[in-house]
N, C-alpha and C positions, 0 to 999 in steps of 0.2 A: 504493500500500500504506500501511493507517498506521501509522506509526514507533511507535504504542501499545498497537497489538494484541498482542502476544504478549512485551511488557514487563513482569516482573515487578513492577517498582520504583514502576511507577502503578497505584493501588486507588481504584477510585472509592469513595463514601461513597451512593451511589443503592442506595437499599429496593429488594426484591424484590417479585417476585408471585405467583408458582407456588410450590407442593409440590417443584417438582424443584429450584429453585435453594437448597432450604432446607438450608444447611450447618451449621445448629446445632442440629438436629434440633427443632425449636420446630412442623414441622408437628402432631402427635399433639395438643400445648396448644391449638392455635390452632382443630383440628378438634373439643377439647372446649366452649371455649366455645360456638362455632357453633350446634354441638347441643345444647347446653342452652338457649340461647335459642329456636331454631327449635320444642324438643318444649315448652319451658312451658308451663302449663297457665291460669297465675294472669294475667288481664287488665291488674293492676297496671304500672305505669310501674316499669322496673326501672334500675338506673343500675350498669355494672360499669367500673371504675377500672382501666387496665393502670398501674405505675408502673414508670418506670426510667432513668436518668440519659438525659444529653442522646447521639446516639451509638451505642446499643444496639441498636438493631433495635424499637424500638417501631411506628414504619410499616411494617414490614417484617410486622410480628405481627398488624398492623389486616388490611393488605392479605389475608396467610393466610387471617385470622379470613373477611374477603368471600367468599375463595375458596369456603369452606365451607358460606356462608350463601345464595349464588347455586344454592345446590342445593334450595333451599326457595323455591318460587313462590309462597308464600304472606305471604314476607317484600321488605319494600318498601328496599332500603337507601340512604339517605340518605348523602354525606359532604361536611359541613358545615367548611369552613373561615374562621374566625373572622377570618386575617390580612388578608383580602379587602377590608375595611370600616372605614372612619375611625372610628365612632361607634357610639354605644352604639343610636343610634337605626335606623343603617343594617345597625347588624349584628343585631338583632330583629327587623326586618322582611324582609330578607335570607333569614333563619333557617325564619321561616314561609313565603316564597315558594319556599325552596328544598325544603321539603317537600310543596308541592304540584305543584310541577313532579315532581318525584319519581312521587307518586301519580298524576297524570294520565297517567302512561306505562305504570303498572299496571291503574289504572283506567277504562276507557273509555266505560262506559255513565254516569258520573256525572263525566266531569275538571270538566266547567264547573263544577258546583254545589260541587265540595271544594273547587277550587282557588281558585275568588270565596270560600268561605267561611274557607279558613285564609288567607288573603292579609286580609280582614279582619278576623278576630281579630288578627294580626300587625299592624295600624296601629292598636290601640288601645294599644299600650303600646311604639311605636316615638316616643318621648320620647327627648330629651335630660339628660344626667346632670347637667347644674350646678345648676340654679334648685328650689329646695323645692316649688314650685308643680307640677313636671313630676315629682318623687318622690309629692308628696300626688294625683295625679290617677291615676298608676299603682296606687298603693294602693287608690284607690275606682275604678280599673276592675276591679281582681282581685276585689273584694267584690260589683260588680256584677251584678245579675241575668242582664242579658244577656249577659255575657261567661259565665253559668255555662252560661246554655241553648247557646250558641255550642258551648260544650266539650262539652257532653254531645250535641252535634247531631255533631260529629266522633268521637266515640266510638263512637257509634253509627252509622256512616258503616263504618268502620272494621269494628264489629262485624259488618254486616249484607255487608261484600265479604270477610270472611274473610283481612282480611289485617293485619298485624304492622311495624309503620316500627320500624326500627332504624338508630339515626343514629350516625355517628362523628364524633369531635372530637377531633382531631390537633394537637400542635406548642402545646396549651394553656400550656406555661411560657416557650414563646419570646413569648407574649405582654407587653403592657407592665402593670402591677399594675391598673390601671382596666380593661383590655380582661379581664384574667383574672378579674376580679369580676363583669362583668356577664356573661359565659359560664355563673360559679355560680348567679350569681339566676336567670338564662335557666332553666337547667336545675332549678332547684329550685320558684321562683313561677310561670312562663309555661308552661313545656312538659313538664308533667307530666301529657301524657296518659293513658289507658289505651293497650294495645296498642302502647304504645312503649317501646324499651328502645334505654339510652346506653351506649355504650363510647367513654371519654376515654380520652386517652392523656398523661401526663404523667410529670415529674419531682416527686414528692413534695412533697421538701424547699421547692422553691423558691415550688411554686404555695403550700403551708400558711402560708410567711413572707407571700407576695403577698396572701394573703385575711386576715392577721393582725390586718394594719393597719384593716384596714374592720369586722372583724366577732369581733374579739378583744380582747386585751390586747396585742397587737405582735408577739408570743412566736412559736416554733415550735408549740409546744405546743397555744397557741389556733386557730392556724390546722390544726393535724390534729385538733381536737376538733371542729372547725366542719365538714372535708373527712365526716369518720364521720358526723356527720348527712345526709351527702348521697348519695355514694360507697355503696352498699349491701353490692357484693361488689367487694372489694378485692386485687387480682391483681399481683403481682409478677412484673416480665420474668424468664420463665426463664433463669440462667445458660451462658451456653455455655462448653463444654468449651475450653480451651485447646489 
């Protein structure tokens, strides 16, 4: 028998997964986003931010959010964990490899030809973050031709199976300040597809202080002025009742 089964005094801190385990009544939120994502209409790359301290239930809210999205065969879901990957380099290409695995499982009369061609896209900006040389080469492949026919060759990939990648990005502020920056650019310069749409999950405060330093004046301030360039629909964890 185990001495912790029927213990009150021991609470794990393990996220949920079901509708039924949801004690703080957060299913109703979690089945709104779903459905707003799954009926869009607009092709655009969409980026919707959950924030809420460390603790709360924000995996807890991804996981729901799945629940609801797994009812939509037309949507591809990705969840991409950042903490997996030493570098900036490993976790870009990582990134894109994990979205073709993804797709090849949805798509079968095409895996070969996506998943060769996003695993290529993904090695041309699977650079390293120290040396100027491997920042200016990123810059001129994002400008480059071929990297645009690439993206509009996935677009239209996408477009013509009728289907929707929606990726998750969990545990974003447990990050160290360089991993949580390259996650921003990921999501702002590389993977702004069409037919894709992000739900991050973070702590506010801490990632806006984290991206301050890089792409600010230090401040709080700078860094949630940078976050609203990126973040389009910005969602706070519903409070639970007491």
């Amino acid at each position: 028998m185990d001495p912790y089964q029927n213990n009150p005094t021991f609470i794990t801190d393990s996220p949920i997964f079901e509708q039924k385990h949801d004690k703080f009544k957060r299913w109703p939120f979690a089945k709104r986003i779903g459905e707003t994502i799954a009926t869009r209409q607009d092709p655009s790359s969409i980026v919707i931010g959950i924030y809420g301290a460390w603790g709360e239930g924000k995996t807890s809210l991804l996981n729901l959010i799945e629940q609801e999205l797994n009812n939509h065969h037309e949507l591809v879901v990705v969840r991409f964990n950042p903490w997996l990957y030493g570098d900036e380099s490993q976790m870009i290409y990582n990134y894109f490899s994990s979205i073709a695995e993804a797709l090849e499982r949805s798509i079968h009369n095409m895996r070969e030809k996506i998943g060769n061609l996003l695993e290529e896209y993904g090695m041309n900006f699977a650079y390293p973050t120290a040396s100027i040389e491997s920042i200016r080469a990123m810059g001129k492949n994002l400008n480059s031709i071929k990297m645009k026919e690439y993206k509009l060759k996935l677009e239209k990939m996408l477009k013509e199976e009728k289907k929707r990648i929606v990726i998750f990005i969990d545990d974003i502020d447990r990050l160290d300040k360089t991993e949580i920056q390259t996650v921003f650019r990921l999501v702002k310069l590389i993977g702004d597809f069409e037919y894709t749409s992000y739900i991050l999950a973070f702590d506010e405060k801490m990632v806006a202080f984290s991206i301050s330093e890089r792409y600010g004046t230090g401040d709080y301030n700078a860094g949630r002025n940078f976050l609203e360039k990126i973040v389009h629909v910005p969602l706070h964890l519903p409070i639970a009742d007491q």
